[in-house]
C-alpha positions as CSV (number, residue, x, y, z in Angstrom):
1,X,-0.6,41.1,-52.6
2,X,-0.2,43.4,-49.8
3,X,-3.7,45.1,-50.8
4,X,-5.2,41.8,-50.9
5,X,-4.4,40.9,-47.7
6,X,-5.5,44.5,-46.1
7,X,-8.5,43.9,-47.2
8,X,-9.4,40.4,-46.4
9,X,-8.0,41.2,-42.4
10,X,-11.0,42.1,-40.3
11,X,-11.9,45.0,-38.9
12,X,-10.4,44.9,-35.4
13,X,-7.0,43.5,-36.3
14,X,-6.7,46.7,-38.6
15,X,-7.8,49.0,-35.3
16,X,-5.6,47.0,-33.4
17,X,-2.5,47.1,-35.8
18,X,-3.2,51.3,-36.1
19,X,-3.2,51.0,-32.0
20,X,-0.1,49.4,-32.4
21,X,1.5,52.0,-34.9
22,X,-0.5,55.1,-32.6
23,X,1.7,54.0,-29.2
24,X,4.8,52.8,-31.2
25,X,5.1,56.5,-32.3
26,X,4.1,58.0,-28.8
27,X,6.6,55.7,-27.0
28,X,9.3,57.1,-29.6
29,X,8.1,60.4,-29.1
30,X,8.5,60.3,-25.2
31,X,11.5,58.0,-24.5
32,X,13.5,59.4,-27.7
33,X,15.0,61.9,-25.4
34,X,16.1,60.2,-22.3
35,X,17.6,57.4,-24.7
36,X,21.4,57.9,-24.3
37,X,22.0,55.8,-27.8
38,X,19.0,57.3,-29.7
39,X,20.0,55.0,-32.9
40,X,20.0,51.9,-31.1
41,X,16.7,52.7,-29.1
42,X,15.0,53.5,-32.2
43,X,16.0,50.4,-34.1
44,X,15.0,48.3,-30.8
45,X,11.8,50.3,-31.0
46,X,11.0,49.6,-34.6
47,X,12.3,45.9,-33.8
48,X,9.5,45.2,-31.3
49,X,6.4,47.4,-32.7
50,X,7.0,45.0,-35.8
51,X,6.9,42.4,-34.2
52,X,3.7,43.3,-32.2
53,X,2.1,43.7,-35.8
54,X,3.9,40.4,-37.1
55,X,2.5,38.5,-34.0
56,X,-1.1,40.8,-34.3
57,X,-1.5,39.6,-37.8
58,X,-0.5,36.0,-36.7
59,X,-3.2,35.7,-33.9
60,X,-5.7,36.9,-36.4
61,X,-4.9,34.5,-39.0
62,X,-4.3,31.3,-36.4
63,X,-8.5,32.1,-35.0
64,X,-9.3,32.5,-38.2
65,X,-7.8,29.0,-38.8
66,X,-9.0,27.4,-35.8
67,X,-12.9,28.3,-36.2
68,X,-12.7,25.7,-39.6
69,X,-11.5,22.9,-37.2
70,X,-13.3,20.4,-34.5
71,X,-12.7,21.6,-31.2
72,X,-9.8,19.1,-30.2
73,X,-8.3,20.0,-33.2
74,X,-8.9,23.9,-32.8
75,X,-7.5,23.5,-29.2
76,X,-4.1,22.0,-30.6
77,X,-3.8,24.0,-33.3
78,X,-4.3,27.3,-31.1
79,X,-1.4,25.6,-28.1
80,X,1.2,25.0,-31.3
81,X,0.5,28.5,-32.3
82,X,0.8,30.1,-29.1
83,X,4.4,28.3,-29.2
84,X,5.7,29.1,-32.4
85,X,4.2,33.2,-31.0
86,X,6.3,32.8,-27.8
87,X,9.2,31.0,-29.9
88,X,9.2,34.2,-32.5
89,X,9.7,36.6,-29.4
90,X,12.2,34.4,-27.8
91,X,14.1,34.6,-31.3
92,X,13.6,38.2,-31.4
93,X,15.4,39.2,-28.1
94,X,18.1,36.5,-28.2
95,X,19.3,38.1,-31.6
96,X,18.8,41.7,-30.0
97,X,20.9,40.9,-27.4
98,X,23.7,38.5,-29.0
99,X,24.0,40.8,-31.6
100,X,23.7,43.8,-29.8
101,X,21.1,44.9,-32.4
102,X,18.9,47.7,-30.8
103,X,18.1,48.5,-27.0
104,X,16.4,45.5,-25.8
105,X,14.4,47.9,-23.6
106,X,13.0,49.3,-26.2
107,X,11.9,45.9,-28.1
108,X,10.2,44.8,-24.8
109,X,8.4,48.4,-25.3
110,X,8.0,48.3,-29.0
111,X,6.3,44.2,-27.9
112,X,4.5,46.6,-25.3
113,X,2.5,48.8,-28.3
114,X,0.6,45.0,-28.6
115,X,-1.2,45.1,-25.1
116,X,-1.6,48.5,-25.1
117,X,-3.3,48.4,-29.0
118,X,-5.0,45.6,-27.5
119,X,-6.3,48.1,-25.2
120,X,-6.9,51.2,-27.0
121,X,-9.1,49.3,-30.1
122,X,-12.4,50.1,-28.1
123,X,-11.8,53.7,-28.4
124,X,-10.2,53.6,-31.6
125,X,-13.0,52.2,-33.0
126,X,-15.9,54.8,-31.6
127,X,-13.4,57.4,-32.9
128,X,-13.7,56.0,-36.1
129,X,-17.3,54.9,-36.2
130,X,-18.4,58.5,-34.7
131,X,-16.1,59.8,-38.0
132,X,-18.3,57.9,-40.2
């Protein structure tokens, strides 16, 4: 099921989900050591780099959805999904922070690795096109 779905996802969204993973790891790598609770940073970290591919994934899917519709209906569709996107991060730091489940720093950094795979896909894919 999982293999399935790898290999349907386009191109970019699997750059962008290895740019996520790429600046997850370097973030870890850096910040590891100034972390004063390194267990709850790294959860917090792991927390909010999966979310960034959960919510990756999720844009992908919600254009791919949106190109079968009109265009008033694309434009709705695209507004509830941006919602449910922002709802899902909402979620994600309330329970972080009620629960004291992970460094909520470290989710906002982990949500971060999105913007900055956003980012870092141009170059990631010349790397791997030059590879080729």
């Amino acid at each position: 099921m999982i293999k399935d779905f790898l290999r349907r996802m386009n191109r970019t969204a699997k750059e962008l989900i290895c740019g996520i993973l790429i600046f997850g790891a370097v973030i870890w790598l850096i910040f590891i050591w100034l972390a004063s609770d390194k267990w709850s940073f790294t959860l917090g970290l792991a927390l909010g780099v999966a979310a960034a591919m959960l919510l990756a994934v999720h844009m992908n899917y919600s254009i791919e959805q949106s190109l079968e519709l009109t265009e008033k209906d694309a434009a709705g569709y695209m507004r509830r999904m941006v919602l449910l996107r922002t709802g899902m991060v909402v979620l994600l730091f309330a329970v972080v922070c009620l629960l004291r489940f992970g460094n909520p720093l470290a989710v906002f950094a982990g949500l971060f690795t999105l913007k900055l795979g956003a980012y870092f896909q141009p170059v990631l894919h010349r790397l791997i096109e030059k590879k080729r």
